[in-house]
N, C-alpha and C positions, 0 to 999 in steps of 0.2 A: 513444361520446362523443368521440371521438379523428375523425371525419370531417371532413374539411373543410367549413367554412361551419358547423359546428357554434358554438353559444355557450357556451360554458363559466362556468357558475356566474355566470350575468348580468353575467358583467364582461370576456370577453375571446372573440374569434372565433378561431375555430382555422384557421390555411391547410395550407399546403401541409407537406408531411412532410420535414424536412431530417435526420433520420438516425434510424436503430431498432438497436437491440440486442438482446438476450434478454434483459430487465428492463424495458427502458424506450423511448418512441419521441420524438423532437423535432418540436415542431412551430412554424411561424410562428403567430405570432397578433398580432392587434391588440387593445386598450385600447379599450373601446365609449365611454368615455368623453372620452381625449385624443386616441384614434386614434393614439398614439404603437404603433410596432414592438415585439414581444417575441418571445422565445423560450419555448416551454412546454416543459419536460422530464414525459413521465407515467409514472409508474412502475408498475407492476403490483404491485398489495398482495399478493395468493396466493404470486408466487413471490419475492418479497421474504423472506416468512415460511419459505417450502420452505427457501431456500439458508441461511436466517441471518444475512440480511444488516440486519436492523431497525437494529443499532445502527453502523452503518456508514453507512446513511442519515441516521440522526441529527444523531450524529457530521459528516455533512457538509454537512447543513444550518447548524447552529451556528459552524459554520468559516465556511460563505458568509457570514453574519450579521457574523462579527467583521474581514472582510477587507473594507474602505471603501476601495477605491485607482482612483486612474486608469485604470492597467491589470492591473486585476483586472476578470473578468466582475462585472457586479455581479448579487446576489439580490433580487428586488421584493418578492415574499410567496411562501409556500408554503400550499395549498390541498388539502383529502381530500375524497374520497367513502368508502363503503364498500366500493369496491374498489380507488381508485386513489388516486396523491399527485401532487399537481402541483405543479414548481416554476415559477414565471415569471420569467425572467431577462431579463437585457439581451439585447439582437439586435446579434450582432456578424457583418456582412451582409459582411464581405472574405473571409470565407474562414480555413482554415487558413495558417500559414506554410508549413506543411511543401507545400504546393502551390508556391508562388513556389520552395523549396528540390530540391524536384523537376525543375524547368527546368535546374538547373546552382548553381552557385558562384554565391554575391553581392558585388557592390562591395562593399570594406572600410569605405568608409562607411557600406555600405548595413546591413554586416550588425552593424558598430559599435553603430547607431541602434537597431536590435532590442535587443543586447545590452546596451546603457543603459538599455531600459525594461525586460527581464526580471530587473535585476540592481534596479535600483527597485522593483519589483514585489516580489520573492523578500524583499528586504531589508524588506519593510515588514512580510511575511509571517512573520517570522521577531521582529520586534519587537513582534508579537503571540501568539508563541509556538507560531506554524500552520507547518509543514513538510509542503511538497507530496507529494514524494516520489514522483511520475510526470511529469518535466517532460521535454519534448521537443517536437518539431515540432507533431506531432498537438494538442499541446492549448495552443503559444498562438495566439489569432486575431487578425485585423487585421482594424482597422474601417474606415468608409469612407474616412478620414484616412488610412491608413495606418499607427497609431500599434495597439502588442500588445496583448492582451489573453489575460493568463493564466488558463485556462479549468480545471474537472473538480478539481475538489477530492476524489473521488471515494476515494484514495488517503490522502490526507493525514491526517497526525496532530497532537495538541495535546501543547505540555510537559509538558500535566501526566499524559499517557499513557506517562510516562517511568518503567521500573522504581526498585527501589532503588538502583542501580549508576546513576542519572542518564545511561541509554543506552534509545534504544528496540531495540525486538528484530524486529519484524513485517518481514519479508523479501518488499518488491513494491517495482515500475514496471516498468518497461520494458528486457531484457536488458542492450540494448546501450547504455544511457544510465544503469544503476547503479552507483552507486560499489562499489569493490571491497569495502570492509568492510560490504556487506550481503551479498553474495555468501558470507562468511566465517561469517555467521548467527553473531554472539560481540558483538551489540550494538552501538551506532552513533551517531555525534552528528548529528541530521534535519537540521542546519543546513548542517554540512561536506559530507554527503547530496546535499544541494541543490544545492551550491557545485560539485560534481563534474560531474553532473547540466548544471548551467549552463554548463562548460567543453566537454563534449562537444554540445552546440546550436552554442556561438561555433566551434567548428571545423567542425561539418556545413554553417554557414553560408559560411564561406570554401574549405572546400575545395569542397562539395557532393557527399559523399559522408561515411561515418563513418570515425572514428579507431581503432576496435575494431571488425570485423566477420571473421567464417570461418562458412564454412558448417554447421560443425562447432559445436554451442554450446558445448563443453568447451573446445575450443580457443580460442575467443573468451571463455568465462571468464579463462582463463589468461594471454590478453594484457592483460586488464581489468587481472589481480591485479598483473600485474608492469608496469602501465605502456607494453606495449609500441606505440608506433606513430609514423608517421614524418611531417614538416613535407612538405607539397606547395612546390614551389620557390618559389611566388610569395609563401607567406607571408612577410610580414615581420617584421625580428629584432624591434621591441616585440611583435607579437602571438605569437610565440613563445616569448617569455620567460615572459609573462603566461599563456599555455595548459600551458606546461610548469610553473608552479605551481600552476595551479589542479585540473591531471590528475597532483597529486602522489597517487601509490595509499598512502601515510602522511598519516590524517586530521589526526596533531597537527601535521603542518608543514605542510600544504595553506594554502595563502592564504587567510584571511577575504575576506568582505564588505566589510569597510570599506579592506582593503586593496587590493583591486581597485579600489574606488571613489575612491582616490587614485593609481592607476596612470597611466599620462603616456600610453597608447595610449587607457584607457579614458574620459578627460577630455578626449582632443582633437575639439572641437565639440562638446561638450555643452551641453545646451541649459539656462538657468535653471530648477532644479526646481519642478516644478505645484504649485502651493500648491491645496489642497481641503481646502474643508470637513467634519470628521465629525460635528459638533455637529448634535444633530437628527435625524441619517441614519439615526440604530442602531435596529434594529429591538426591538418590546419584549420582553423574556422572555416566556413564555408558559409553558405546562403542555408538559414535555418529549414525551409520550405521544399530546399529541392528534391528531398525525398521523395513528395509527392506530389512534384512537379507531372507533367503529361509529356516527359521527354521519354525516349525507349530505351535510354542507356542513359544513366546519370552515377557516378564515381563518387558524387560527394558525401560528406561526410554532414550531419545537420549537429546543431545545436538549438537547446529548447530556451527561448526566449519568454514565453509566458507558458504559466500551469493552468489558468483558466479563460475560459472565452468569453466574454461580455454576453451578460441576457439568457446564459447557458444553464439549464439546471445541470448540478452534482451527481453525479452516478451515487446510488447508494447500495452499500456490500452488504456481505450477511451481517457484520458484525452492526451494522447502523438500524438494519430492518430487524433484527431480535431486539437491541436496547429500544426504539421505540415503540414497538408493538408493546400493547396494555397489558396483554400478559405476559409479557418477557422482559417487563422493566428494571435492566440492574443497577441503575443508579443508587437504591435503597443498599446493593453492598459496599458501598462506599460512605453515601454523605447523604444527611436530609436534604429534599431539594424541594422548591417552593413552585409549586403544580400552578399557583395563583398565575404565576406572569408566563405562562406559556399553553399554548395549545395545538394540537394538530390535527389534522386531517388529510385523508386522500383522494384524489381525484382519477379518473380516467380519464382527463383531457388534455389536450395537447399543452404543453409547458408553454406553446404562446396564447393559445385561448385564456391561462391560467395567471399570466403575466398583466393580461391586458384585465382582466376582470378588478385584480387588486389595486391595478393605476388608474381605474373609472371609479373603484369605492374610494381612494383615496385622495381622488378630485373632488367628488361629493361631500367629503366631510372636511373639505378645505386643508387637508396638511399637505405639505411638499413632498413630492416624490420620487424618489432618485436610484437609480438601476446601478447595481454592483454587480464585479465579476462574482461569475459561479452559482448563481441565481437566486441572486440576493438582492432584496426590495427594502430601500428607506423607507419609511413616512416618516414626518418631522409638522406638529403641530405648531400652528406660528404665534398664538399665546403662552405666554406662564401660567402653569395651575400652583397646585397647591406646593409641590417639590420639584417644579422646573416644568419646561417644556416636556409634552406627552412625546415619546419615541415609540414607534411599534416595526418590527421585524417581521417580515416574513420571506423564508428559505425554502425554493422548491428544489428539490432530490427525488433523481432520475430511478426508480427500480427498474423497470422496463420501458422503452422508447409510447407505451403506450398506459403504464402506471406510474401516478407522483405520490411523493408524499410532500406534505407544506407544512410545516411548523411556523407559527405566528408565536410571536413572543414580546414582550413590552422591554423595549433598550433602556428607555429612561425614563422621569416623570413621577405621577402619582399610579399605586395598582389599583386604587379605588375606579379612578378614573379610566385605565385601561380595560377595565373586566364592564365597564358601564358600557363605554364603547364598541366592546365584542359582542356583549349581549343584546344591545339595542338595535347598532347596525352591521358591523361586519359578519358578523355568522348569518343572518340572517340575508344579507346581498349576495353573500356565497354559497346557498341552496340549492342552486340550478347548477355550479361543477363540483359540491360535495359527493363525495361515495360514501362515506363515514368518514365521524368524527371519533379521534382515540377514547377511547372506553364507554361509547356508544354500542350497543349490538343489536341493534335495531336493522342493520341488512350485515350480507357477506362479509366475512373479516378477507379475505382477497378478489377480486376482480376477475370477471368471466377469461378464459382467456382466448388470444383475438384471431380471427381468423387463420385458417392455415396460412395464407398467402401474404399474411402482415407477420409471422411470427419470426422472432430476430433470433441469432444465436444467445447460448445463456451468457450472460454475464459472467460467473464464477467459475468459468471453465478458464483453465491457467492454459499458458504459453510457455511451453517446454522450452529449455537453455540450454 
C-alpha cells in the first residue's frame, strides 16, 4: 500500500519515500481533493505490538492533536487499516536544520531567528502541558519560508504523566542534548528538560559544532553533569551570558522561559508575535483504541488515556542500561548515593515467570503484595521494626522482549533489616531466574542472544517525522 502512485484510502496519493525507520516509512503524498502537499507517516501495526510501543503511539498522537502552533508540524488526521496507521501531517519541504548547521556556524542573526521561533514553539508546548524531550537539529524543519518547524513528538510526555513527586522519571532523547538531571535518573522538571535541550541547539547554531561532545560517552556524560565547556571567541558577551544560564547543570536556578524571552540578546529584532487561530482547529476526541482497532478503514483520531499497562515491565533505553550497568555508574557525577538500600540484577526470563517468583517469595515471608503500573511490585511487611514497617521494591525493565533488568530496593523501614532479608532469603529464592547480580562477574555481563526466529526489532532504532 506504501508504493508510490498508490491511493491511500480514497483520499491521498502516496509519492516518493522521504525517510524509513524500523517502525515506520515517510512518505510524500498529495490531497486528491485540494491537491494540497502532505507528509504520511505509516507505521507497521505487528511490530508496534512486538516492541510495546501501542501506547507511545497514542500517547503521540494526542500530543500532535493538542499542539496548534505556527511552528509546530501540524497533524491533519490519523488513519488504520488492519495492518498499518497512517499519520498525515503537514509537508515541511526545507529540510532539516541540522543540514544548513552541518555547513558550519550561523549568522547570529541567523541563528537568533531560529532560536525565537523554538523558544515560541517550546513555550506554547509547555503551556499545554506537552514536553518534548528529544529536541535538537534533527527534528526542527524549515519550511519553504524559512520559518521552524518542531517536528516528532515521538518522545514527548504530558503533565499529567508526572509521578507523585510532580517530576517525570522516563530517561530519553538524545545524549548529547540532555539535560544533566535526566542523566542522574532521580526525576526531572520536562520543562527545565527542554530549556536545557534549547540552550545546547543556540550554541550548535553559533558555534557549529556541540558544547558537550568526547568520543567517550562517559566522559561526555561527565561534562554534561558538571557543565563543562567553553565560549568559541566570536561569541558575544550577551549570547554568553544567556547560554551560561540556560546550560546552568542546577535545574532550580536554570533560567525559565519567560526569562529568556525578556533577555535583551533574545528580543533584539524580534518580530511581532503570529497571532493564530485554534478555535475550530482541534481535532475531535474520538475512541482512544480505534487505531488499532481490526476495522480496514478507520478515520479516527485516538487519544492516549493511560502511559502504562498494569503488570507490564518498562522498556529500558540506552541511557538506563549504561547508568545501571556497574561499570558505567554515573550517579557518582552527581550525588553520593547509598548502594545499602538497593540492588539489582538481570534475568532472561519471561517478565511473567519473573513477576510471579517475587509474589511466591513475598508470600513466604508474610508481607502484602501489590502489582503497580509499569512493573512495579509492593511488598509491605505487616509488623513495625525498628523505624516503621519494612517496605521493599522491586522494578522489572524491559531491555529486550527476552532480557530484564530488576532492581530491588528497600521503600521504607530499617536497612539493617532489609539487607538481613535479602541476604537470608530473597537472593537466595531468586537463583533459579538470576543471570547476574550488578557487580558480580562471575558469568556474562550480557545474555546469549536468542534465536533467529525469536529475534525482535531493536529497540533504539528511531521513527523518522
Amino acid at each position: 500500500m506504501e508504493n508510490k502512485g498508490t491511493i491511500l484510502m480514497q483520499r491521498y496519493e502516496l509519492g516518493k519515500l522521504l525517510g524509513q525507520g524500523t517502525f515506520a516509512k515517510v512518505h510524500h503524498g498529495r490531497n486528491l481533493k485540494t491537491g494540497m502537499s502532505v507528509a504520511v507517516k505509516i507505521i507497521d501495526k505487528e511490530k508496534v505490538f512486538k516492541v510495546g510501543m501501542i501506547d507511545q503511539i497514542k500517547r503521540e498522537i494526542s500530543i500532535m492533536r493538542m499542539v496548534r502552533h505556527p511552528n509546530v508540524v501540524e497533524l491533519y488526521e490519523v488513519m488504520a487499516s488492519k495492518t498499518k496507521i497512517y499519520f498525515v501531517m503537514e509537508y515541511v519541504k526545507g529540510g532539516e536544520l541540522f543540514s544548513k548547521v552541518a555547513k558550519g556556524k550561523l549568522k547570529e542573526d541567523a541563528a537568533r531567528k531560529y532560536f525565537q521561533q523554538l523558544i515560541s514553539a517550546v513555550d506554547y508546548c509547555h503551556s499545554r502541558g506537552v514536553f518534548h524531550r528529544d529536541l535538537k537539529p534533527e527534528n526542527l524543519l524549515l519550511d519553504e519560508n524559512g520559518n521552524l518547524k518542531v517536528s516528532d513528538f515521538g518522545l514527548s510526555a504530558l503533565a499529567k504523566c508526572k509521578h507523585q513527586d510532580g517530576l517525570l522519571h522516563t530517561t530519553c532523547g538524545t545524549p548529547a542534548y540532555v539535560a544533566p538531571e535526566i542523566i542522574n535518573r532521580k526525576g526531572y522538571d520536562g520543562s527545565k528538560a527542554d530549556i536545557w535541550s534549547c540552550g545546547v541547539i543556540l550554541y550548535v547554531l553559533l558555534a557549529g559544532y556541540l558544547p558537550f561532545y568526547d568520543s567517550n560517552l562517559i566522559e561526555m556524560y561527565r561534562k554534561i553533569g558538571k557543565a563543562e565547556f567553553k565560549f568559541p571567541n566570536w561569541f558575544s558577551p550577551e549570547a554568553r551570558r544567556l547560554l551560561t544560564n540556560i546550560l546552568d547543570p542546577n535545574p532550580s536556578t536554570r533560567i525559565s522561559i519567560a526569562k529568556i524571552m525578556e533577555n535583551s540578546w533574545f528580543c533584539k529584532g524580534l518580530e511581532k508575535p503570529i497571532t493564530f487561530e485554534t478555535e475550530g482547529r482541534e481535532l475531535a476526541p474520538l475512541d482512544a483504541d480505534a487505531v488499532f482497532s481490526e476495522n480496514e478503514s478507520n478515520t479516527n483520531v485516538v487519544e492516549s488515556k493511560n502511559e502504562l499497562v498494569a503488570a507490564k515491565p518498562c522498556n529500558l533505553n540506552a541511557f538506563d542500561i549504561i547508568s545501571c550497568s556497574a561499570g558505567f555508574d554515573l550517579s557518582g557525577l552527581f550525588e553520593e548515593r547509598d548502594r545499602k538500600k538497593e540492588e539489582r540484577f538481570t534475568s532472561n526470563k519471561p517478565a511473567s515467570t519473573i513477576f510471579a517468583k517475587l509474589e511466591d517469595i513475598g508470600r513466604r515471608l508474610r508481607l502484602k503484595v501489590k502489582k503497580k503500573d509499569g512493573g512495579l511490585l509492593k511488598m509491605e511487611g505487616c509488623k513495625e521494626g525498628r523505624k516503621g514497617v519494612l517496605g521493599i521494591d522491586a522494578e522489572i525493565f524491559e531491555i529486550t522482549p527476552f532480557f530484564h533488568l530488576v532492581e530491588v530496593k528497600k521503600s521504607s523501614g530499617d536497612t539493617l533489616e532489609y539487607q538481613k532479608v535479602m541476604k537470608q532469603d530473597i537472593r537466595p529464592a531468586l537463583k533459579d531466574i538470576v543471570w547476574t547480580w550488578q557487580g558480580e562477574q562471575q558469568q556474562p555481563a550480557l545474555p546469549p542472544p536468542p534465536p533467529p526466529e525469536q529475534q525482535e526489532p531493536k529497540l533504539c532504532d528511531a521513527v523518522p517525522s
